[in-house]
DRENMI-16847 format. One record per atom (N, C-alpha, C): residue number from 1; chain; atom name; x, y, z. Coordinates in Angstrom, 3 decimals. Example, Ala and Ser with C-alpha at 12.3 -4.5 7.8 and 13.67 -1.06 7.14 Angstrom:
<nodes>
{1, "A", "N", {13.190, -5.690, 7.800}}
{1, "A", "CA", {12.300, -4.500, 7.800}}
{1, "A", "C", {13.200, -3.300, 7.800}}
{2, "A", "N", {12.850, -2.250, 7.080}}
{2, "A", "CA", {13.670, -1.060, 7.140}}
{2, "A", "C", {12.900, 0.030, 7.870}}
</nodes>
This chain:
<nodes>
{1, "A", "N", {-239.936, 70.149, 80.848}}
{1, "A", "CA", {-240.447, 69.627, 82.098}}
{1, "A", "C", {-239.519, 68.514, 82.588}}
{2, "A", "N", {-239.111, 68.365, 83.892}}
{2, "A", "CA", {-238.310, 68.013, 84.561}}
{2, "A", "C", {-239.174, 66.979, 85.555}}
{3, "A", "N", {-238.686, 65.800, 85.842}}
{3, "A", "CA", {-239.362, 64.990, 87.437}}
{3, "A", "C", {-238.806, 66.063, 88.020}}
{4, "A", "N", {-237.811, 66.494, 88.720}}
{4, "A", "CA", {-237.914, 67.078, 89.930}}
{4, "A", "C", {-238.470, 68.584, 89.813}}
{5, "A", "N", {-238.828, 69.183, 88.521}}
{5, "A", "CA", {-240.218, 70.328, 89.180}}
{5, "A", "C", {-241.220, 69.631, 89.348}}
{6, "A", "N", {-241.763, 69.120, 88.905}}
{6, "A", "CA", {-243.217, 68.299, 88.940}}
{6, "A", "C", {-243.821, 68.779, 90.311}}
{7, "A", "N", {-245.194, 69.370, 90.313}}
{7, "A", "CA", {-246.027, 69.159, 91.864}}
{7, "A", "C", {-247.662, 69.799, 91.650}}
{8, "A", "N", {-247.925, 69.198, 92.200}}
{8, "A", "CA", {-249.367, 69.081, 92.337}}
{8, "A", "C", {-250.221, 70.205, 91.649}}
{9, "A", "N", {-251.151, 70.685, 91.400}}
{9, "A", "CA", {-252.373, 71.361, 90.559}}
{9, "A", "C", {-252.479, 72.201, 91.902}}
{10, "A", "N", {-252.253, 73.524, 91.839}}
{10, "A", "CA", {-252.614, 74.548, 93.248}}
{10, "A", "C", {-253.978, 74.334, 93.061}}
{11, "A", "N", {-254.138, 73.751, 95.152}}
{11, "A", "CA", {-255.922, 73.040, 95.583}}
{11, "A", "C", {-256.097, 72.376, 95.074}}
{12, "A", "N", {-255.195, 71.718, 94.637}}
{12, "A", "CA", {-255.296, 69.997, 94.461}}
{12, "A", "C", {-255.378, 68.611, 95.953}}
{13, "A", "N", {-254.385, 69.300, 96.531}}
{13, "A", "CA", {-253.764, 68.777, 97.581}}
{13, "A", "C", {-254.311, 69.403, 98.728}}
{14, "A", "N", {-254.445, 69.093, 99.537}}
{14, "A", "CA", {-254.441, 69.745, 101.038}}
{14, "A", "C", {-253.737, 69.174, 102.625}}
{15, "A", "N", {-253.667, 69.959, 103.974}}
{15, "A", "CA", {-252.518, 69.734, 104.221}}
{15, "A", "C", {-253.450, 68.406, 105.120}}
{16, "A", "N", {-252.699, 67.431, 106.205}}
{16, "A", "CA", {-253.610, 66.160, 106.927}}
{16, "A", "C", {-254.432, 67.232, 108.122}}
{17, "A", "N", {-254.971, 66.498, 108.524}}
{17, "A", "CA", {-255.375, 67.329, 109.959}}
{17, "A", "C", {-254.344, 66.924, 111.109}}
{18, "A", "N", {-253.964, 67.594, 111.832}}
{18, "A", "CA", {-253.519, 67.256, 112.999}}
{18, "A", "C", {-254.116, 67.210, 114.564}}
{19, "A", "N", {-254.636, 66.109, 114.529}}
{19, "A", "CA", {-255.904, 66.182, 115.893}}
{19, "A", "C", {-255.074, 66.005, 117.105}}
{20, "A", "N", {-255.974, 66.838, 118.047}}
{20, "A", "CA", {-255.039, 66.757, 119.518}}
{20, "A", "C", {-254.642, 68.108, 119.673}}
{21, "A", "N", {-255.001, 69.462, 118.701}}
{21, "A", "CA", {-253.785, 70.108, 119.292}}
{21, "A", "C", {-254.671, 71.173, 119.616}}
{22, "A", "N", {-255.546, 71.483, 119.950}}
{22, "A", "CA", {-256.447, 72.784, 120.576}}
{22, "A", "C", {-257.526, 72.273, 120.142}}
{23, "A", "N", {-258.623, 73.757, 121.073}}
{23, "A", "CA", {-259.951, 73.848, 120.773}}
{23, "A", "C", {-259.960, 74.378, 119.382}}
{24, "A", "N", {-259.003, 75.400, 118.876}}
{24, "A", "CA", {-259.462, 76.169, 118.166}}
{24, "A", "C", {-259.067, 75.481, 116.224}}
{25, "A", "N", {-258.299, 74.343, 116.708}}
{25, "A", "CA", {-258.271, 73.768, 115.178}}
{25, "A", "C", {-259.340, 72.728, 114.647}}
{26, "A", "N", {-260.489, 73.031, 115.608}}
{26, "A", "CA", {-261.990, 71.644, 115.226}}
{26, "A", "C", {-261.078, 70.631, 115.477}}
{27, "A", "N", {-260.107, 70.239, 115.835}}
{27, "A", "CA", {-260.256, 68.676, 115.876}}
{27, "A", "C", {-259.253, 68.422, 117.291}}
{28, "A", "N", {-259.768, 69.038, 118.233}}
{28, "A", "CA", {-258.966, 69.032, 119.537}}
{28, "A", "C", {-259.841, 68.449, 120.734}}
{29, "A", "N", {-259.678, 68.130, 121.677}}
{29, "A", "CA", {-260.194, 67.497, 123.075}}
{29, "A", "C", {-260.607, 66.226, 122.497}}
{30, "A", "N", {-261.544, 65.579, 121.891}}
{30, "A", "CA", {-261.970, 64.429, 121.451}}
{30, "A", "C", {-261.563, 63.833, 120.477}}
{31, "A", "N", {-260.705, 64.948, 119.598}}
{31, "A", "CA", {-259.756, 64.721, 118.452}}
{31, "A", "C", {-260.252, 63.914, 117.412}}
{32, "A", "N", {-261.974, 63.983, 117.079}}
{32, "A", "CA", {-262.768, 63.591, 116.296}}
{32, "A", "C", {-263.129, 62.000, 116.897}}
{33, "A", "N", {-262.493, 61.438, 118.039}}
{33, "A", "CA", {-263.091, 60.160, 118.760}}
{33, "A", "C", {-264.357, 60.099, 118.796}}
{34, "A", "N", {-265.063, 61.318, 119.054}}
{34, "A", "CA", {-266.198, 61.366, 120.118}}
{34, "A", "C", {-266.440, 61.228, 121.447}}
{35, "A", "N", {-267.398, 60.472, 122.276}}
{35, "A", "CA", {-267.084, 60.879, 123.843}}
{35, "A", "C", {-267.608, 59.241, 124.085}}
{36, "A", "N", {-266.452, 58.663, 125.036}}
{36, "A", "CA", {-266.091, 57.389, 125.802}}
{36, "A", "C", {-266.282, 56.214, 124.879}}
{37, "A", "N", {-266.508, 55.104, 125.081}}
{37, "A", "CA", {-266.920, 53.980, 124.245}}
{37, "A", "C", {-265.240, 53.178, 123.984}}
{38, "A", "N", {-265.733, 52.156, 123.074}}
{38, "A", "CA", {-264.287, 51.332, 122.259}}
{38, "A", "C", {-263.704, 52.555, 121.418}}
{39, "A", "N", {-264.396, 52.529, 120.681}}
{39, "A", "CA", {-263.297, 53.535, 119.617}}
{39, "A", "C", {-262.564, 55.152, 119.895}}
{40, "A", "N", {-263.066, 55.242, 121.377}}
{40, "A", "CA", {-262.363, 56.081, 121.898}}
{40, "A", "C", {-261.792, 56.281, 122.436}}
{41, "A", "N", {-261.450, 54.523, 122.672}}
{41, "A", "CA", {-259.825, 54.636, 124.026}}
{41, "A", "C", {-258.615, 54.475, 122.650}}
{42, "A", "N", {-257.330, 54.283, 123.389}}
{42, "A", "CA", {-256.305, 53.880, 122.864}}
{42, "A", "C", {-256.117, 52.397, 122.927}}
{43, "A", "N", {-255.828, 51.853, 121.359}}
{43, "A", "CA", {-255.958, 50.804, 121.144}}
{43, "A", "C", {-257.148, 50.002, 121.465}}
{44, "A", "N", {-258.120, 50.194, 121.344}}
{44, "A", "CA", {-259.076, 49.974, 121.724}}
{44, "A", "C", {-260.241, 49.825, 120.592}}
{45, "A", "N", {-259.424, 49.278, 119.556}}
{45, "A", "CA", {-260.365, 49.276, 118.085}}
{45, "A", "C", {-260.885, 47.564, 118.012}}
{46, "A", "N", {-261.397, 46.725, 117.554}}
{46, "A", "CA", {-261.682, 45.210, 117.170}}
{46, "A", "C", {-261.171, 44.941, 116.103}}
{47, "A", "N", {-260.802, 43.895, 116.084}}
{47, "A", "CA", {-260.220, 43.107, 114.707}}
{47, "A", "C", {-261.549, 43.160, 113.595}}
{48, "A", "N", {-260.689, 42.650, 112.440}}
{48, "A", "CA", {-261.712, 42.986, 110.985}}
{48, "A", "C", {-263.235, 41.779, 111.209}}
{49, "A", "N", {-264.188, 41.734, 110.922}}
{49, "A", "CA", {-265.260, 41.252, 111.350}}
{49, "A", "C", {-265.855, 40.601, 112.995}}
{50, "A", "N", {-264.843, 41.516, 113.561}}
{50, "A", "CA", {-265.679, 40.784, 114.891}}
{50, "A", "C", {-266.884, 41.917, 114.946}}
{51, "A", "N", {-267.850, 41.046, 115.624}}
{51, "A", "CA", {-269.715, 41.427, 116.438}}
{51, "A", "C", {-269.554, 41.496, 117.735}}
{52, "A", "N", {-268.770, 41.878, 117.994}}
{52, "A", "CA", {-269.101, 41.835, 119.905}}
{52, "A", "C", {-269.448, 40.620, 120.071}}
{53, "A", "N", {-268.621, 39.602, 120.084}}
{53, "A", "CA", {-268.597, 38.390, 120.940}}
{53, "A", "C", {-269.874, 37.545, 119.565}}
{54, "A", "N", {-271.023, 38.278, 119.310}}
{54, "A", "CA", {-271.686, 37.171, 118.101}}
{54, "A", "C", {-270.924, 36.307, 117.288}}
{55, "A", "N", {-271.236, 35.530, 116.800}}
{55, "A", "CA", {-270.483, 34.417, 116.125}}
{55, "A", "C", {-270.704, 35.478, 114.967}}
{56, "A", "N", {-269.448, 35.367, 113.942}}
{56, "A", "CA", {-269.145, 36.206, 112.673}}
{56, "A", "C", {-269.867, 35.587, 111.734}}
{57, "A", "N", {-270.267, 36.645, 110.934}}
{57, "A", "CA", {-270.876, 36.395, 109.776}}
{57, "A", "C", {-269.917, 34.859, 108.763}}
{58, "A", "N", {-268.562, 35.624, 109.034}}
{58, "A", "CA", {-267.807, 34.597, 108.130}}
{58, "A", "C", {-267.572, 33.328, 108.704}}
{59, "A", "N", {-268.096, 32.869, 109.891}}
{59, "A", "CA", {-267.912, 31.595, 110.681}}
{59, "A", "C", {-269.160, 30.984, 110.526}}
{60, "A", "N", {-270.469, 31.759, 110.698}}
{60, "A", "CA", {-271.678, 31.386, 109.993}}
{60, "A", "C", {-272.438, 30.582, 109.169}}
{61, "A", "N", {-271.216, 30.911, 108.036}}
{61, "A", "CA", {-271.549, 30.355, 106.720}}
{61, "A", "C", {-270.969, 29.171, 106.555}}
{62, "A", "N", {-271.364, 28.518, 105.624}}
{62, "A", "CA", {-270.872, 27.188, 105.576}}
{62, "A", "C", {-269.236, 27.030, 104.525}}
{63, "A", "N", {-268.500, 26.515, 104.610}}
{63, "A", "CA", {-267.866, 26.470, 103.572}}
{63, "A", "C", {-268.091, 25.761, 102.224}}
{64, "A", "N", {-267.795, 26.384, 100.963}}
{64, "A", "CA", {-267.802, 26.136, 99.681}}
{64, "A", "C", {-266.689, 26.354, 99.016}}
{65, "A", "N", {-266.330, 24.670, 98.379}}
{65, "A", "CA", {-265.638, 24.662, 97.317}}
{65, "A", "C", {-264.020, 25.250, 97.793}}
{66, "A", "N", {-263.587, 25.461, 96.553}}
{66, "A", "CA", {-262.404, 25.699, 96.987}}
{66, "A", "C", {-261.620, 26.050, 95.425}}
{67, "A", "N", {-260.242, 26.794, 95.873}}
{67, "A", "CA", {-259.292, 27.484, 94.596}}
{67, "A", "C", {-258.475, 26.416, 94.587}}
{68, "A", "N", {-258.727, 25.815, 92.916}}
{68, "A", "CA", {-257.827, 24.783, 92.685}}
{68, "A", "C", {-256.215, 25.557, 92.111}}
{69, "A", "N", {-255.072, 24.824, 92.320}}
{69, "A", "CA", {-253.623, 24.899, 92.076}}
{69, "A", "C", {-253.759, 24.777, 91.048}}
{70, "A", "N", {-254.115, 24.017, 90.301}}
{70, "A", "CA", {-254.202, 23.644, 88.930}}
{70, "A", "C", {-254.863, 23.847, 87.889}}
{71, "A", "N", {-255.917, 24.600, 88.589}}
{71, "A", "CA", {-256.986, 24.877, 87.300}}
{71, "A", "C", {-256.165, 25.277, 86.332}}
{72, "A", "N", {-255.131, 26.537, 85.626}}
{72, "A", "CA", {-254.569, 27.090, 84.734}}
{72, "A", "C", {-254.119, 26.227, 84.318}}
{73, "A", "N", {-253.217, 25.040, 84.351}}
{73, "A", "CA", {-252.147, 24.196, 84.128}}
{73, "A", "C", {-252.676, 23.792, 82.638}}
{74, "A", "N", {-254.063, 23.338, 82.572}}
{74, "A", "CA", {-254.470, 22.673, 80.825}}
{74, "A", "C", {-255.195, 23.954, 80.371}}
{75, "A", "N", {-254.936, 24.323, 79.003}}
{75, "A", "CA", {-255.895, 25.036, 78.278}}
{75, "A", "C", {-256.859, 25.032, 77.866}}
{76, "A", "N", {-258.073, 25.495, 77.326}}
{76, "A", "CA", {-259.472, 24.865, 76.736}}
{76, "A", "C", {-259.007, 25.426, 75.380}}
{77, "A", "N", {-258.962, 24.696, 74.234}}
{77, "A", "CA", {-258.677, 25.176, 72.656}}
{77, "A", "C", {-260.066, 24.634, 72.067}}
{78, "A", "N", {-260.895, 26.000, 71.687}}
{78, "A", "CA", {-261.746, 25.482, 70.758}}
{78, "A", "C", {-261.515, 25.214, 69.467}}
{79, "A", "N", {-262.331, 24.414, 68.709}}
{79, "A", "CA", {-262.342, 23.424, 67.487}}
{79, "A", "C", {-262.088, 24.999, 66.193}}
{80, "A", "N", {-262.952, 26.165, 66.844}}
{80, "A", "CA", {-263.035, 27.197, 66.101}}
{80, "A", "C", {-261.677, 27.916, 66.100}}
{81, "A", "N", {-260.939, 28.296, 67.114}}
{81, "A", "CA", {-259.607, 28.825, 67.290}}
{81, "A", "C", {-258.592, 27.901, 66.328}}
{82, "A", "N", {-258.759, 26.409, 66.314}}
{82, "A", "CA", {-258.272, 25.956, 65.524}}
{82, "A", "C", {-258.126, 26.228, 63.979}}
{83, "A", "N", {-259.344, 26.286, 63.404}}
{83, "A", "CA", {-259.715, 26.765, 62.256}}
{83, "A", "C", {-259.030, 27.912, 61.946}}
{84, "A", "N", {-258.662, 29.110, 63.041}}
{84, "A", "CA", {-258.294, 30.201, 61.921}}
{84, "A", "C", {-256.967, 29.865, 62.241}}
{85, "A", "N", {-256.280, 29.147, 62.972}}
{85, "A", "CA", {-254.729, 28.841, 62.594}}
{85, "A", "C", {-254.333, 28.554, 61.319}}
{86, "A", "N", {-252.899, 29.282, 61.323}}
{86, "A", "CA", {-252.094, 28.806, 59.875}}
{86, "A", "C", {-252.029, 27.669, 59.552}}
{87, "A", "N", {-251.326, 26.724, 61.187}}
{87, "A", "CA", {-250.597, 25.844, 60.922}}
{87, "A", "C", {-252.033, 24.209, 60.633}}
{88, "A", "N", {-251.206, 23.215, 59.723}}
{88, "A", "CA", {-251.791, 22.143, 60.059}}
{88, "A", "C", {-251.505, 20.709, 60.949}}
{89, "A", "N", {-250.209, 20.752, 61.288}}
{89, "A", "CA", {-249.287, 19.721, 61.974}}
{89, "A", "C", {-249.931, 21.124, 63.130}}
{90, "A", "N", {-250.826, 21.178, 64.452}}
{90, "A", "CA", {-251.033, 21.463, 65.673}}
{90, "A", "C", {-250.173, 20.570, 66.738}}
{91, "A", "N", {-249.269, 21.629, 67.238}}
{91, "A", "CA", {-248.594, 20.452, 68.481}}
{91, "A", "C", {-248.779, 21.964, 69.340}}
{92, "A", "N", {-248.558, 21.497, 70.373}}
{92, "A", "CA", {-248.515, 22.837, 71.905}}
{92, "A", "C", {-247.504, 23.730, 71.657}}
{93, "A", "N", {-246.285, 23.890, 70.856}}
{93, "A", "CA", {-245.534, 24.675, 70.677}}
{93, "A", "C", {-246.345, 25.756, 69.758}}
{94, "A", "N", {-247.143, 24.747, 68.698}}
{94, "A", "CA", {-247.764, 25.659, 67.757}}
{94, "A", "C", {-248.461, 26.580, 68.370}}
{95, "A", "N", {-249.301, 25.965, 69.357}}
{95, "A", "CA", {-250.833, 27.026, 70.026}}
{95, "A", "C", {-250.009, 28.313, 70.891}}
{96, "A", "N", {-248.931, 27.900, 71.430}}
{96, "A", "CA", {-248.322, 29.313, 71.986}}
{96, "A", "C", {-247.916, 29.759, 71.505}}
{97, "A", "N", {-247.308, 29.817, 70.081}}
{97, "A", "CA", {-246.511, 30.246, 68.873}}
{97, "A", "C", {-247.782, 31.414, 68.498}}
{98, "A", "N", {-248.997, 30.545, 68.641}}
{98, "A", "CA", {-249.634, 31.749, 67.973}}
{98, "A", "C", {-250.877, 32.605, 68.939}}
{99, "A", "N", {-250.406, 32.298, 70.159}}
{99, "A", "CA", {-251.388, 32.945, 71.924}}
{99, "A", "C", {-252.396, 32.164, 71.649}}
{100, "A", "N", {-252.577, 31.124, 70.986}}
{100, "A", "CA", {-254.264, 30.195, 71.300}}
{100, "A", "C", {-254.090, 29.656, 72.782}}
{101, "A", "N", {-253.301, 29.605, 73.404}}
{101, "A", "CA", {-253.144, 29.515, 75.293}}
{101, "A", "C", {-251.829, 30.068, 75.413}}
{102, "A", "N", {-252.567, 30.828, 76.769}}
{102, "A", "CA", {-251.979, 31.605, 77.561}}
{102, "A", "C", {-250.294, 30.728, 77.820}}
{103, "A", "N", {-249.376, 31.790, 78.515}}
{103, "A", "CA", {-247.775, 31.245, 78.473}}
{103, "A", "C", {-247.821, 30.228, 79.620}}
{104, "A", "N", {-248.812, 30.614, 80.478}}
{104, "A", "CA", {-248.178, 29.861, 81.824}}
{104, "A", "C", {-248.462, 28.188, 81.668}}
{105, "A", "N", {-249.572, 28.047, 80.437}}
{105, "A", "CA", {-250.170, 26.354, 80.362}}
{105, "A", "C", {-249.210, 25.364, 80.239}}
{106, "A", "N", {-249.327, 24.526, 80.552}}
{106, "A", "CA", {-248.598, 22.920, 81.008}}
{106, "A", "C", {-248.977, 22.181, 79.787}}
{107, "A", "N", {-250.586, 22.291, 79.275}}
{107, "A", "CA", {-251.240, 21.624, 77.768}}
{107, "A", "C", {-252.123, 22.209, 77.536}}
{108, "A", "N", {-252.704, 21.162, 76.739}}
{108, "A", "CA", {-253.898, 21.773, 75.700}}
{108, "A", "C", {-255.302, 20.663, 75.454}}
{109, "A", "N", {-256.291, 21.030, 75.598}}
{109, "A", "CA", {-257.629, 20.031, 75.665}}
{109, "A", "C", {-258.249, 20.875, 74.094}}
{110, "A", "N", {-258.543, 20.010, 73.275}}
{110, "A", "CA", {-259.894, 20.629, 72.341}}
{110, "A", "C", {-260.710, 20.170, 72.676}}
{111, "A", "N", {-261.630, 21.120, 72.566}}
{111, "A", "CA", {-263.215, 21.223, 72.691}}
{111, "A", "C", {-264.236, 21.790, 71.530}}
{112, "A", "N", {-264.952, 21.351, 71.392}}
{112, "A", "CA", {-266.236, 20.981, 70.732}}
{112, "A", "C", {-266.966, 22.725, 70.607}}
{113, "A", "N", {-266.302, 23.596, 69.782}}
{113, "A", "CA", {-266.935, 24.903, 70.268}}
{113, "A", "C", {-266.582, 25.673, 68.419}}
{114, "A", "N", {-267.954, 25.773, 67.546}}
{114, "A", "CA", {-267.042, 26.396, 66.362}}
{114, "A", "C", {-267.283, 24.854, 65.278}}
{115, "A", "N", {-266.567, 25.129, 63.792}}
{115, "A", "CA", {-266.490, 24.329, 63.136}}
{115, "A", "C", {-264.840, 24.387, 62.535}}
{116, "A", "N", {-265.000, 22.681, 62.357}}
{116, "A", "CA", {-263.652, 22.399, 62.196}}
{116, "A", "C", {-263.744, 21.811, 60.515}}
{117, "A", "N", {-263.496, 22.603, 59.619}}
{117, "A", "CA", {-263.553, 22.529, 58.223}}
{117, "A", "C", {-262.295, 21.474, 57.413}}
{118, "A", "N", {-261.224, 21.839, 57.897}}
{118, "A", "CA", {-260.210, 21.429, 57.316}}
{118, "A", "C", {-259.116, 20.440, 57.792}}
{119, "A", "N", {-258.325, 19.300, 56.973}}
{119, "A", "CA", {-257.971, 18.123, 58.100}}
{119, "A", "C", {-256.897, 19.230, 59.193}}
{120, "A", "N", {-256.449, 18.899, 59.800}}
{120, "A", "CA", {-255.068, 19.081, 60.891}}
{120, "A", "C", {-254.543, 18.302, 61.290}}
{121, "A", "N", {-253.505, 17.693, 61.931}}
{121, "A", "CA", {-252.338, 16.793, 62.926}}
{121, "A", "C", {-252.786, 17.437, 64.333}}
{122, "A", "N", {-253.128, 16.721, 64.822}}
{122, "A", "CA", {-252.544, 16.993, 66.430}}
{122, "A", "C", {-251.869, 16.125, 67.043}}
{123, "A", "N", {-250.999, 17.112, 67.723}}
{123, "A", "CA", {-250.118, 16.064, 68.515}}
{123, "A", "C", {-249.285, 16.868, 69.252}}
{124, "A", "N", {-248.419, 16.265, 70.466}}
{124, "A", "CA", {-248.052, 16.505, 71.281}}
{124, "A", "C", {-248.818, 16.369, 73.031}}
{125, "A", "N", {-248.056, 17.546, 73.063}}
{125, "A", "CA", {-249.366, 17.553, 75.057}}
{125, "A", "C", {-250.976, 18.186, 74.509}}
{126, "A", "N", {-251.710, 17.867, 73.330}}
{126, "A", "CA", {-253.169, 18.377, 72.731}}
{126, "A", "C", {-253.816, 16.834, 73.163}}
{127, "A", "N", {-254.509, 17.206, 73.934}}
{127, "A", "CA", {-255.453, 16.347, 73.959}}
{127, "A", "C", {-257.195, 16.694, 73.485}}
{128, "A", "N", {-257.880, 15.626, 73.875}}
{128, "A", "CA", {-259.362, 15.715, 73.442}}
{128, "A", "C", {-260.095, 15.332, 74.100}}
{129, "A", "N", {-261.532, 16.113, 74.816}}
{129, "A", "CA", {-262.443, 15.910, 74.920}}
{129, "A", "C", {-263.189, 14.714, 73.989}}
{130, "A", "N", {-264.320, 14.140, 74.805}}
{130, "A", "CA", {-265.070, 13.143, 74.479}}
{130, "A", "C", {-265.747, 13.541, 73.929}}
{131, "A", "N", {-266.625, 14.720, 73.565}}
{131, "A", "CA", {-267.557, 14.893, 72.773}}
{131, "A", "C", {-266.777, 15.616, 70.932}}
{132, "A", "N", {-265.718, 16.143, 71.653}}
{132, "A", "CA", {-264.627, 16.314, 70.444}}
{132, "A", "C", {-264.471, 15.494, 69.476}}
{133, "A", "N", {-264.528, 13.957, 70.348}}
{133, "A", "CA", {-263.591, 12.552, 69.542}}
{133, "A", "C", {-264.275, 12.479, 68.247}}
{134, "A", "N", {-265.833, 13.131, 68.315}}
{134, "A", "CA", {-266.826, 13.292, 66.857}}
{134, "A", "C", {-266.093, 13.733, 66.027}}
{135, "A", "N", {-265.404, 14.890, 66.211}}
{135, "A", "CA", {-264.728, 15.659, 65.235}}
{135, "A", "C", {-263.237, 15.189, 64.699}}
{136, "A", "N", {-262.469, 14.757, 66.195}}
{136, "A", "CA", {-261.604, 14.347, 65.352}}
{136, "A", "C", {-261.654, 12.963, 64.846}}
{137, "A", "N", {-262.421, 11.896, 65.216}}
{137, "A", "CA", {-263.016, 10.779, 64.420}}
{137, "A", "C", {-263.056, 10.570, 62.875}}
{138, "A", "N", {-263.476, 11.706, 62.232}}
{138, "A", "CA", {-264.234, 12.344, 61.161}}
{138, "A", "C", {-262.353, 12.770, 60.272}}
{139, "A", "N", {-261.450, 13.283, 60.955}}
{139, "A", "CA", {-260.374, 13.035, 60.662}}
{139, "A", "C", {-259.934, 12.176, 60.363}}
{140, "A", "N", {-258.797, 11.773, 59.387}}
{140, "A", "CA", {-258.238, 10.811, 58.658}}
{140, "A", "C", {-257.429, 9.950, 59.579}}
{141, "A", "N", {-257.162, 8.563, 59.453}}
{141, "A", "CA", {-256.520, 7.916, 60.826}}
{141, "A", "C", {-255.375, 8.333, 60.827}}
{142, "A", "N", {-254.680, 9.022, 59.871}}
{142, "A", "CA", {-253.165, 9.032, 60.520}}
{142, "A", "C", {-252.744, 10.821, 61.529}}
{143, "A", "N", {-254.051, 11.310, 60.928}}
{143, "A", "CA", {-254.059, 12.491, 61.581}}
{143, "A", "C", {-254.757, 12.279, 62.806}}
{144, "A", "N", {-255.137, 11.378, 63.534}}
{144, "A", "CA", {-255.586, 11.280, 64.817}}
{144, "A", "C", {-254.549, 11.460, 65.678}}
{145, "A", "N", {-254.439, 11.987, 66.783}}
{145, "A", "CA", {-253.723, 11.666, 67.679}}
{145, "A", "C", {-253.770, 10.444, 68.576}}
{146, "A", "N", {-252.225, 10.082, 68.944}}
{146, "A", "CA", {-252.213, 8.897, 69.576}}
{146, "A", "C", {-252.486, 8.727, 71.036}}
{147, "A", "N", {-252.731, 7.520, 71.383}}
{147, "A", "CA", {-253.497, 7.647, 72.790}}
{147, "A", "C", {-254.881, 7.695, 72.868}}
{148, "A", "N", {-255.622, 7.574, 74.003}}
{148, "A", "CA", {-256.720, 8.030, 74.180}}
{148, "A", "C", {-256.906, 9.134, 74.423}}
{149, "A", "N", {-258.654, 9.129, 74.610}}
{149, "A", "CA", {-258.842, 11.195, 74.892}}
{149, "A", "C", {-258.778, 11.200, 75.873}}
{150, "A", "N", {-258.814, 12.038, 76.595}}
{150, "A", "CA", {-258.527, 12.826, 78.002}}
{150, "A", "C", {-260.080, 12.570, 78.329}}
{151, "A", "N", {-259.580, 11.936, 79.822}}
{151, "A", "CA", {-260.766, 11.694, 80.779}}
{151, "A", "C", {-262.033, 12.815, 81.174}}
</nodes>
């Protein structure tokens, strides 16, 4: 088998209609328009949600919220994802080393999700949640990370 035999399943396909061209092909004089109105002149269709002059549904409504630029930029790393890592020195090279966040992230936040059994290092762009700081608190001081937690 070759790309250029390749073609369709016979009555798979069928051919377009061509409207306009007689009575006798069903789709001639009105050419499936129907009879007078908007959608039966030329050019004579409305843009995507207009009502005939009514105020649009989508003008209606109120606006909400909005798509942040940044949402992707920090990761959420739970306390549990941590746990089944190899490594114990955790820095941001580590977590993409092993897909615990996605390629496109900027950093890394832990969060409070799961149990965290065993000591670890964090450090680098890993920061921490406030309700986290329990957990890593409970960590030895030199394995804390430096700085405060993330707002």
């Amino acid at each position: 088998m070759k790309l250029n035999t390749l073609k369709p399943a016979a009555g798979s396909t069928s051919s377009r209609h061509r409207v306009g061209r007689g009575i006798g092909s069903g789709w001639g004089k009105t050419a499936g328009r129907g009879h007078k109105g908007q959608r039966a002149r030329s050019g004579g269709f409305h843009k995507v949600g207009f009502e005939g002059g009514q105020m649009p549904l989508h003008r209606r409504l109120p606006k909400r919220g909005f798509n942040s630029p940044t949402r992707d930029d920090i990761a959420e790393v739970r306390t549990g994802e941590l746990e089944k890592m190899k490594a114990t020195e955790i820095s941001f090279a580590a977590l993409k080393a092993e897909r615990v966040v996605p390629h496109g992230a900027l950093g890394a936040k832990v969060i409070v999700s799961g149990k965290l059994s065993r000591k670890i290092t964090l450090g680098g762009k890993v920061e921490y949640t406030e309700p986290s700081n329990e957990v890593v608190r409970k960590l030895p001081k030199k394995n804390r990370p430096e700085g405060k937690p993330a707002a």
